[in-house]
C-alpha positions as CSV (number, residue, x, y, z in Angstrom):
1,X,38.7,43.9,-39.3
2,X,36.2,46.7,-39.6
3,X,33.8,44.7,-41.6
4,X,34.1,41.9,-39.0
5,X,33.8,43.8,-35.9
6,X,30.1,45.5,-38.0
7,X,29.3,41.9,-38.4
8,X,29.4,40.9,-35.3
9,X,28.2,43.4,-33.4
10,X,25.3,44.5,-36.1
11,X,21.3,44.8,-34.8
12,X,22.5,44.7,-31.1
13,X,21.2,46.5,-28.5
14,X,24.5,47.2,-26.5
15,X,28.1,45.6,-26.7
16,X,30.8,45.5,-23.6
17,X,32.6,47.0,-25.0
18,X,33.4,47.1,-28.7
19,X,36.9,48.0,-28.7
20,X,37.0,44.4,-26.4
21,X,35.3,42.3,-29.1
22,X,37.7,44.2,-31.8
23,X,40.2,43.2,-29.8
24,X,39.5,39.4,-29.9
25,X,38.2,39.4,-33.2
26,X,41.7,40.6,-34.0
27,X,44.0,38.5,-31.4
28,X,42.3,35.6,-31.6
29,X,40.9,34.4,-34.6
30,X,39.3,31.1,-33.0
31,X,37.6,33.4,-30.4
32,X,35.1,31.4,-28.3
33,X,31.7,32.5,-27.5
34,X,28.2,31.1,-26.1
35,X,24.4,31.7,-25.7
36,X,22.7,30.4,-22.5
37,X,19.1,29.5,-22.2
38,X,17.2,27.9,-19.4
39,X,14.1,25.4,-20.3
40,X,11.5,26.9,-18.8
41,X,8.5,27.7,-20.7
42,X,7.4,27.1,-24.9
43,X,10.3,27.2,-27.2
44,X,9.3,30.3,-29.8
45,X,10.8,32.1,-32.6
46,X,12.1,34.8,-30.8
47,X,15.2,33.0,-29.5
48,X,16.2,33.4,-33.0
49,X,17.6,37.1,-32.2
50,X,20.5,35.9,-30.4
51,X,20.7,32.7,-32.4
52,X,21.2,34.4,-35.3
53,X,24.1,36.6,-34.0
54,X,25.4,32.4,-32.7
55,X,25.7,31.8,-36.2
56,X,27.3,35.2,-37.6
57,X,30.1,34.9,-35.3
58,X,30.4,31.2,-36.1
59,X,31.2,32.6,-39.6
60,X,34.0,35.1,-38.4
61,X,35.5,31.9,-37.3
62,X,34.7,31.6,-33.5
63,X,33.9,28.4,-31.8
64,X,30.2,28.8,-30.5
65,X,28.6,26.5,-27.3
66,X,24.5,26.7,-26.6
67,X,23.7,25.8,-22.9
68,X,21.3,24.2,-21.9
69,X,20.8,25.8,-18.5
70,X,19.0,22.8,-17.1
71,X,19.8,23.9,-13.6
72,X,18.9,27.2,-13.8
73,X,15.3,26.7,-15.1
74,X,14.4,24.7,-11.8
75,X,16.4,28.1,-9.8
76,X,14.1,30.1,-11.6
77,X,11.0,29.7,-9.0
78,X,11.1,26.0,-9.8
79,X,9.8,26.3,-13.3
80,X,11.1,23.2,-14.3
81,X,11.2,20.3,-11.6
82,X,14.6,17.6,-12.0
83,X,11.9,15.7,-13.5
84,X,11.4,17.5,-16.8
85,X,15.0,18.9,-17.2
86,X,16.3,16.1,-19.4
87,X,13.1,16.2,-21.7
88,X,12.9,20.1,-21.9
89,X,16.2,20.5,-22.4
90,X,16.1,17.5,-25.3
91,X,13.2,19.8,-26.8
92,X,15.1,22.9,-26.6
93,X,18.0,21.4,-28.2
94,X,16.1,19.9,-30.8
95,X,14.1,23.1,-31.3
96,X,17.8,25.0,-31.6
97,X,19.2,22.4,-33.9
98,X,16.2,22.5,-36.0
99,X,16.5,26.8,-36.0
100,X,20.1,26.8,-36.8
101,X,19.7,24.1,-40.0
102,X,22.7,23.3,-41.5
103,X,24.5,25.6,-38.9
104,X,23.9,23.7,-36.1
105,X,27.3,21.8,-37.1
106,X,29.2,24.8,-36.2
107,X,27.9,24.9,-32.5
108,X,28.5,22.8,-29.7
109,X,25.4,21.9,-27.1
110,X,26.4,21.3,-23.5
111,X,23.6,20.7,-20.4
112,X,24.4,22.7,-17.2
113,X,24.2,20.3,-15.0
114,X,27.5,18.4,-16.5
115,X,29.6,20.8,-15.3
116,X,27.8,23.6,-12.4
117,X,28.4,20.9,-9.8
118,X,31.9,20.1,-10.0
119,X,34.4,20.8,-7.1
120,X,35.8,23.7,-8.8
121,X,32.7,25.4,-10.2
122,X,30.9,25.1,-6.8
123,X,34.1,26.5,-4.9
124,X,33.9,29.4,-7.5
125,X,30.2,29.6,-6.8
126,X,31.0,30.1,-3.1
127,X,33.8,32.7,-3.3
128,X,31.9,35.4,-5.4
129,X,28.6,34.4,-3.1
130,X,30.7,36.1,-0.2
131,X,31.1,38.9,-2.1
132,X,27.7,39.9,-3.3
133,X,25.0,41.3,-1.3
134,X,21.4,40.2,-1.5
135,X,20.1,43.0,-2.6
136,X,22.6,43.6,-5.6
137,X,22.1,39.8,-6.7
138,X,17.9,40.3,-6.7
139,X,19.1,43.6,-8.5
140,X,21.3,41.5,-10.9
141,X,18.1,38.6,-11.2
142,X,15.1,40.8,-11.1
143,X,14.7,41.3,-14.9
144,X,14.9,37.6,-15.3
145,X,13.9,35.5,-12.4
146,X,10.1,35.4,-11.9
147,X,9.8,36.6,-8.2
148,X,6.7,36.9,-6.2
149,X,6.9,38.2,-2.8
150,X,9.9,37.2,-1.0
151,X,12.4,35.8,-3.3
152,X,13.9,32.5,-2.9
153,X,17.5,32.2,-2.3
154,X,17.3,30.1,-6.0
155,X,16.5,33.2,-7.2
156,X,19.9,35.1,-5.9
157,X,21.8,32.0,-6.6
158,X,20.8,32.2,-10.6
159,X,23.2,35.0,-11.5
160,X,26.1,33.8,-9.7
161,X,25.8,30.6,-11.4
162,X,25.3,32.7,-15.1
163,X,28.5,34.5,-14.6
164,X,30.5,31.4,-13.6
165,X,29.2,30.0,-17.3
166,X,31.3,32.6,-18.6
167,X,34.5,31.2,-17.0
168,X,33.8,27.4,-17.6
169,X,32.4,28.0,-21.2
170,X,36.2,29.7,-21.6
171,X,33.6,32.8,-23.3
172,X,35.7,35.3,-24.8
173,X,32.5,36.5,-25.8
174,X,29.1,36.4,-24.3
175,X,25.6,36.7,-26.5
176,X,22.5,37.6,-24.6
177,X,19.4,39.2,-24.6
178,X,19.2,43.0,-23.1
179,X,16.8,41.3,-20.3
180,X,20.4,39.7,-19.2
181,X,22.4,42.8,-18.9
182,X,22.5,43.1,-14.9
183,X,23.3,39.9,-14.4
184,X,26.3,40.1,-16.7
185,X,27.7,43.3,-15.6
186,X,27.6,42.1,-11.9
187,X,30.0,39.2,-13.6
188,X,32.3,41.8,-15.1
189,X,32.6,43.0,-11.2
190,X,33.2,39.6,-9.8
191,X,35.0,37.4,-12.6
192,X,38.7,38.6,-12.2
193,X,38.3,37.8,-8.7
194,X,38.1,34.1,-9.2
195,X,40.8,34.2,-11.6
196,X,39.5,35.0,-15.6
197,X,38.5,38.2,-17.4
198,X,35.9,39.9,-17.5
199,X,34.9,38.8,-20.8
200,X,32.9,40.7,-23.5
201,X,29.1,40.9,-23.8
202,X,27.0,41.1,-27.0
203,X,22.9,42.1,-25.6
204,X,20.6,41.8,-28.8
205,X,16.9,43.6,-28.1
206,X,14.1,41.7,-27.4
207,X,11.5,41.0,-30.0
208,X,8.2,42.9,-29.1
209,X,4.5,41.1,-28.9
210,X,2.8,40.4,-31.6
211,X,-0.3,41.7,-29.7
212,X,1.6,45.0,-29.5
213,X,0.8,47.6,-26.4
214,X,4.6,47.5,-25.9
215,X,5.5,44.2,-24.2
216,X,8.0,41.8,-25.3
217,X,7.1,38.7,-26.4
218,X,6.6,36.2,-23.4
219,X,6.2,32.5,-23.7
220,X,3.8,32.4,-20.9
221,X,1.3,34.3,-23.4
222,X,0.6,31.6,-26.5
223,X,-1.3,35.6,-28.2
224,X,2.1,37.1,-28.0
225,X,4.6,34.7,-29.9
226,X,4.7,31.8,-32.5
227,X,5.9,28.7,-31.3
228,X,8.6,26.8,-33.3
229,X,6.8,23.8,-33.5
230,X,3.5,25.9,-34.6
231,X,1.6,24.0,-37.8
232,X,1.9,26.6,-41.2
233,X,-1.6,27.5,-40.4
234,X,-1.4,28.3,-37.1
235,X,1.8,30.8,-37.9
236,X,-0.1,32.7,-40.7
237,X,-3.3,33.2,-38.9
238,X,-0.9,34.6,-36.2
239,X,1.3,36.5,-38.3
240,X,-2.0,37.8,-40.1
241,X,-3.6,39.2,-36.8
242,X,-0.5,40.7,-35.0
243,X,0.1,44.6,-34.1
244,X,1.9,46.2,-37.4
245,X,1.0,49.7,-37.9
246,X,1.0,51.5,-41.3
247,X,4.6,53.2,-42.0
248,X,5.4,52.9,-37.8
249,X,8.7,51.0,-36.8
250,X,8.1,51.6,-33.1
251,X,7.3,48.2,-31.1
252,X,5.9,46.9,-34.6
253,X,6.6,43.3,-34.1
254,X,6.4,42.5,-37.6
255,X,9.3,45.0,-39.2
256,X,11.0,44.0,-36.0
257,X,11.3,40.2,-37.4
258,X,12.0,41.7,-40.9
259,X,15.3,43.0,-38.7
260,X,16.4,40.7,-36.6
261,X,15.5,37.5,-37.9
262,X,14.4,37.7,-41.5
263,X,16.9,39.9,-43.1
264,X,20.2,37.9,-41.1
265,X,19.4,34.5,-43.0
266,X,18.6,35.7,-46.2
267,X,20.8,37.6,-48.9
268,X,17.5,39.1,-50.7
269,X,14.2,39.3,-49.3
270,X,10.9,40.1,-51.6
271,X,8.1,41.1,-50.8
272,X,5.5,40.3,-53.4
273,X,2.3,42.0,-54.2
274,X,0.2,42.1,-57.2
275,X,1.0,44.0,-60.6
276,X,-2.2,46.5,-59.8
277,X,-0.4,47.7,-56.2
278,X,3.4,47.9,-58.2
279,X,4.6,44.1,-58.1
280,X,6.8,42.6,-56.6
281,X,9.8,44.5,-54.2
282,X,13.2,43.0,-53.4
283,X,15.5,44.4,-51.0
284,X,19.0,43.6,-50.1
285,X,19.3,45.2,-46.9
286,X,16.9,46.0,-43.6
287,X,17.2,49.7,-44.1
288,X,16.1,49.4,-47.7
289,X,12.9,47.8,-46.4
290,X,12.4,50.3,-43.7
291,X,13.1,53.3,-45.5
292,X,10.3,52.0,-48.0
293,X,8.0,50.8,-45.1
294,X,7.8,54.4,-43.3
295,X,7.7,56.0,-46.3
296,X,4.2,54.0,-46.4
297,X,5.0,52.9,-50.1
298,X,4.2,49.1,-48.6
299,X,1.2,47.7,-47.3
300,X,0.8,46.3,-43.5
301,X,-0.5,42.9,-45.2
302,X,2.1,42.2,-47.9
303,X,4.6,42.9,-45.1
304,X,3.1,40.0,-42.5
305,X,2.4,37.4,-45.6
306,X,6.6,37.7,-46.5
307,X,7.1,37.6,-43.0
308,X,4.6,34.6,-42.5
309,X,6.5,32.9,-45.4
310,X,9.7,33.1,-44.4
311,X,9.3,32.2,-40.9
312,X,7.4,28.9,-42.4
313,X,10.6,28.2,-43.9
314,X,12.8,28.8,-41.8
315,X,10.9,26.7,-38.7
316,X,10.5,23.9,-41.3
317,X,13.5,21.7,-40.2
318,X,12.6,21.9,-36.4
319,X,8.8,21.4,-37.7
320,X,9.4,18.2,-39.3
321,X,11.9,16.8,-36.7
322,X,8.7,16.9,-33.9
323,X,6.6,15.8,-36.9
324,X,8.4,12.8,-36.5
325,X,9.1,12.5,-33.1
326,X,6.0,13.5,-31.5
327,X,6.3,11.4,-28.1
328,X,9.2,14.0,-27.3
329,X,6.7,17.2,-28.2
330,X,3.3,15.2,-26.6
331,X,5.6,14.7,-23.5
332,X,6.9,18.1,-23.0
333,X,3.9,19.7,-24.4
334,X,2.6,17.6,-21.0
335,X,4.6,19.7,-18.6
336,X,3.8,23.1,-20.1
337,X,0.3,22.5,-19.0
């Protein structure tokens, strides 16, 4: 049980608490647990962090669901009209699927809007609106909703809908970015109240910019992140000119993939480099790479041409699906613009 509970809470950022998701992992060994996104902006490699921790729990034997918060990317300032939710969310499904590989069998892929307008859902949705104030929902939405000037009731409305997920997803266990955190501890407040617990929450960090300067990546700046539909050329050119400083782990977007994206999916991870610098290195685990890499024993470069190759590879599957279906990416590429 130890080894599973390290499992499944390793490279977070926080956990809600761990004795909860002990508990579960112990009590109920086909535990379910889900990962919500909204279809908003440029699907990019990022949303692997959380994905990632999708497909370890999978492997503890918990039943895993990815929404497709259709709904909540059209609350969110209107970022995606009724218009484009079906092909957004058709290309973030697609982009997931493609991500995941042969582990998108063990998840299940569910649209908001098939359920957040139902009698029950929207009762829900009013009872825990009477209880929250307006200024602790734009408290609970303000690290996720873009807001400019006055915020839109959407805006308050997006958190209450996120923490009903958790009760009509059945969650035992949520996965989420950090950036979500508010939002679900508002739920932990309000959830008993319209009859289900408060659930347990795993928050995995956010993956910096590759420009570095200390901002997370953001898929409203095409400098900062690699798409998961990006060409092998454009990723290397990107991975070649992002922010990695000699021996420094802090906001170093390149060791940061190493971590939490890299290093999950593979068993062994080599770095090569020619015989005149040493040859090739292996390493079984993340702090064997960073122990080496701050020790400055490996070079910025060899680091960002592993990390270039094993992102190729592992964006292949959801490379060739668009490669082959390019009316779905020329059409949503369409209403990024």
């Amino acid at each position: 049980m130890t080894e599973s509970l390290e499992t499944a809470v390793r490279n977070s950022e926080e956990v809600v608490t761990a004795d909860e998701v002990r508990n579960i992992l112990k009590e109920k060994p086909n535990f379910n647990f889900y990962y919500g996104t909204a279809p908003t902006g440029p699907f990019h490699f990022a949303y692997m962090i959380p994905l990632n921790k999708m497909i370890e729990l999978a492997k503890l034997g918990g039943k895993g669901t990815i929404l497709l918060a259709d709904y909540h990317a059209h609350l969110d300032d209107q970022k995606t009209s009724f218009d484009e939710m079906e092909i957004r969310s058709k290309y973030y499904e697609e982009c997931i699927r493609g991500v995941f590989g042969k582990d998108a069998k063990l998840m299940k892929f569910l649209r908001g809007s098939t359920y957040q307008n139902k009698t029950d859902y929207v009762e829900d949705l009013f009872k825990i609106a009477a209880k929250v104030t307006t200024k602790r929902a734009l408290r609970a939405a303000s690290e996720v909703v873009r807001m400019s000037g006055d915020a839109k009731v959407s805006g308050l409305m997006y958190p209450l809908l996120q923490i009903l997920d958790v009760k009509y997803l059945e969650a035992d266990i949520t996965v989420s970015g950090i950036d979500q955190r508010n939002i679900y501890m508002l739920g932990r407040e309000l959830l008993e109240s319209v009859g289900y617990k408060k659930g347990a929450y795993i928050f995995m960090p956010l993956l910096p910019s590759l420009k570095g300067g200390g901002g997370k990546m953001s898929a409203s700046d095409p400098l900062s992140h690699i798409r998961v539909t990006d060409s092998v050329k454009d990723i290397q050119s990107t991975i070649k000119k992002a922010y990695c400083p000699a021996g420094d782990l802090e906001q170093n977007a390149i060791t940061s993939t190493m971590r939490y994206i890299v290093f999950p999916r593979y068993e062994k991870v080599t770095i090569k480099r020619s015989e005149k610098f040493g040859g090739d290195l292996e390493f079984s685990t993340i702090d064997e790479f960073e122990k080496v890499y701050t020790e400055n024993k490996l070079h910025p470069m060899d680091v960002k041409l592993a990390v270039s190759e094993y992102l190729i590879e592992l964006l292949e599957p959801a490379r060739k699906y668009f490669d082959k279906h390019e009316d779905i990416l020329n059409d949503v590429e369409k209403t990024f613009k």
